[in-house]
C-alpha positions as CSV (number, residue, x, y, z in Angstrom):
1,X,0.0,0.0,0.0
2,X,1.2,3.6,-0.7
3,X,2.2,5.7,1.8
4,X,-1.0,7.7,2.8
5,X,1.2,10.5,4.7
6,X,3.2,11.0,1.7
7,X,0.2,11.0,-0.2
8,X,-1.2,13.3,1.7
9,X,1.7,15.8,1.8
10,X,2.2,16.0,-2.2
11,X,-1.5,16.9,-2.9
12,X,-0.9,19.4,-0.3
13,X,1.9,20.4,-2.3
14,X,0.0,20.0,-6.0
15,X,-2.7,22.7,-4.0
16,X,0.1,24.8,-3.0
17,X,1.4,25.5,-6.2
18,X,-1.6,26.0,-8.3
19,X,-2.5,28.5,-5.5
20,X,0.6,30.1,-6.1
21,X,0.3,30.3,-9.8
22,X,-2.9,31.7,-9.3
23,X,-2.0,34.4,-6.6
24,X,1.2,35.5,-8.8
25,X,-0.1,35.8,-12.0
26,X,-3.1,37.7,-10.4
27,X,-0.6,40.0,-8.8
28,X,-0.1,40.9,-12.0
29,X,-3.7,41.7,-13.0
30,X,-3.3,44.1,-9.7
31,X,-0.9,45.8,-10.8
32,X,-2.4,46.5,-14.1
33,X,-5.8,47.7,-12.7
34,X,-3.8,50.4,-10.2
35,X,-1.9,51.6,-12.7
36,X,-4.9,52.1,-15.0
37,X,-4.3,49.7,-17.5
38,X,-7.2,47.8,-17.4
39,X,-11.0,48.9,-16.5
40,X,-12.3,47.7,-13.2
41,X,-15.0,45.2,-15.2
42,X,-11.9,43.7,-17.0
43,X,-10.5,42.8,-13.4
44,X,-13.4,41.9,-12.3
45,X,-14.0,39.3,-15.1
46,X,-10.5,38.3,-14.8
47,X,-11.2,37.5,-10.9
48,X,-14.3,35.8,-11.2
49,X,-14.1,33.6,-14.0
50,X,-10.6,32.6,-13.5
51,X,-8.2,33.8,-10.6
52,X,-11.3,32.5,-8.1
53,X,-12.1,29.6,-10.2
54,X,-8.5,28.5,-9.4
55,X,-8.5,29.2,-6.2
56,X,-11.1,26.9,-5.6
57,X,-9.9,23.9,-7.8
58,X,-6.9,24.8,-5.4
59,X,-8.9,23.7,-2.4
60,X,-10.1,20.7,-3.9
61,X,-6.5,19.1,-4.6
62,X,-6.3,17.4,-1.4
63,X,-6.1,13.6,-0.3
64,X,-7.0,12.5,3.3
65,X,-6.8,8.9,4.7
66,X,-10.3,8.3,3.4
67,X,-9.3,9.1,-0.2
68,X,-5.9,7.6,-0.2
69,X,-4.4,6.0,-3.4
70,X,-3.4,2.7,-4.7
71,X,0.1,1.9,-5.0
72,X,-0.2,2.8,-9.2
73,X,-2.3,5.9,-8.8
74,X,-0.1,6.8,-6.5
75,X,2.8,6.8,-8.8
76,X,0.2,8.9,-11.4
77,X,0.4,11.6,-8.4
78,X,4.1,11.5,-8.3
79,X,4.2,12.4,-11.9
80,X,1.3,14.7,-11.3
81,X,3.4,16.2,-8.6
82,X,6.4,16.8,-11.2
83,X,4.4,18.7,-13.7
84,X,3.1,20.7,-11.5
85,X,6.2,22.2,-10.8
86,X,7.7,22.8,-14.0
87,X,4.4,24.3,-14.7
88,X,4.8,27.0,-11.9
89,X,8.6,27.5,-13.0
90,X,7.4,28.0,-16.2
91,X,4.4,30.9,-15.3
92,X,6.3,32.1,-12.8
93,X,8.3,33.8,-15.8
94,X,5.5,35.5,-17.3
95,X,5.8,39.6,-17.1
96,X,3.0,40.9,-19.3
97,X,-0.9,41.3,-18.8
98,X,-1.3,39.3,-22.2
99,X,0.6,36.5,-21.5
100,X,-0.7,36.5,-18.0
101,X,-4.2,36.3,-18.9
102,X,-3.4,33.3,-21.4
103,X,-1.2,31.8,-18.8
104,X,-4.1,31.7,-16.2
105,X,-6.4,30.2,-18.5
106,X,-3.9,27.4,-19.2
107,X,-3.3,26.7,-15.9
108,X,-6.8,26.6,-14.8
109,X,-7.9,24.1,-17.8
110,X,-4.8,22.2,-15.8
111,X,-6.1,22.5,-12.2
112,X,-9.4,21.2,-13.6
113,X,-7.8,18.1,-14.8
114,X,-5.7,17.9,-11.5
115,X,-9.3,17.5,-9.8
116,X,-10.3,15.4,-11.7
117,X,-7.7,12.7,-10.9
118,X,-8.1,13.4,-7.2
119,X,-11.7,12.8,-7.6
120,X,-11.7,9.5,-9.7
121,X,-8.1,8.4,-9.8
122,X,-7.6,6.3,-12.9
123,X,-4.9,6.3,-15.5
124,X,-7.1,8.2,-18.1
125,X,-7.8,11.3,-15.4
126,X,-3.9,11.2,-14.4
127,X,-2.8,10.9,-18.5
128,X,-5.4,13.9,-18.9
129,X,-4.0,15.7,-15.9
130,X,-0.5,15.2,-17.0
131,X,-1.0,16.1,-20.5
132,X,-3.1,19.4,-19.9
133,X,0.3,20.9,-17.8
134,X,2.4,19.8,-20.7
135,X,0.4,21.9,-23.1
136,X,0.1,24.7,-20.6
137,X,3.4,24.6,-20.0
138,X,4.5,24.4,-23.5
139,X,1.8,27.4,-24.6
140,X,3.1,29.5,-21.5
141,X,7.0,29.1,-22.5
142,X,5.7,30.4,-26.1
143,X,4.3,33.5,-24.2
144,X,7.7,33.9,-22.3
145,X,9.9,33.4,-25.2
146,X,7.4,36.1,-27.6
147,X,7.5,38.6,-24.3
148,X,11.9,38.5,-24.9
């Protein structure tokens, strides 16, 4: 049997880091609205149908004892775990508004498939999780690289 604890601790992690992601590129929405940039119905938009929607996919990344994996999808979460943070290396690198707003929609098509493993672990959810960060992360280095 897997280790629950560890279990445990890396979905904790896997929440951590899409909250990050979600809470730095938002920064950046922030910034925009108090310098003028953007109208206050732009930010608002922005918040509510992505920075909070990530937020709360956030919460939902989470394993308990009652939830725990099997030995294989625990593995899955492992590699799960991985993306993850090459995914938040990656967006933590975006600078403009532009490719922040494409960056948080990417990343919240990836949190969503993140749920859905934790919810019904299977190796379809986990490839699905795993290949939505490889996308996003491959879009989101496109928007770092055109930003240069």
């Amino acid at each position: 049997m897997a280790d629950v604890n560890d279990q445990i601790r890396k979905a904790t992690e896997i929440s951590t880091l899409f909250d990050t992601m979600a809470t730095t590129i938002f920064q950046k929405v922030k910034e925009e609205r108090a310098a003028g940039k953007i109208s206050f119905e732009t930010y608002n938009q922005i918040a509510g149908n992505y920075y909070l929607p990530l937020m709360n996919y956030a919460t939902k990344i989470h394993l308990d004892t009652e939830n725990a994996l099997t030995e294989d999808m625990a593995k899955e979460l492992d590699k799960i775990s991985r993306a993850t943070q090459e995914l938040n290396e990656v967006s933590s690198k975006v600078k403009r508004m532009e490719s922040a707003f494409q960056a948080i929609t990417s990343i919240l098509a990836s949190a969503a498939a993140v749920v859905s493993f934790v919810a019904a672990p299977s190796p379809m959810t986990a490839a699905a999780a795993i290949s939505s960060m490889a996308g996003a992360r491959s879009s989101i280095e496109g928007l770092v690289a055109a930003e240069k």
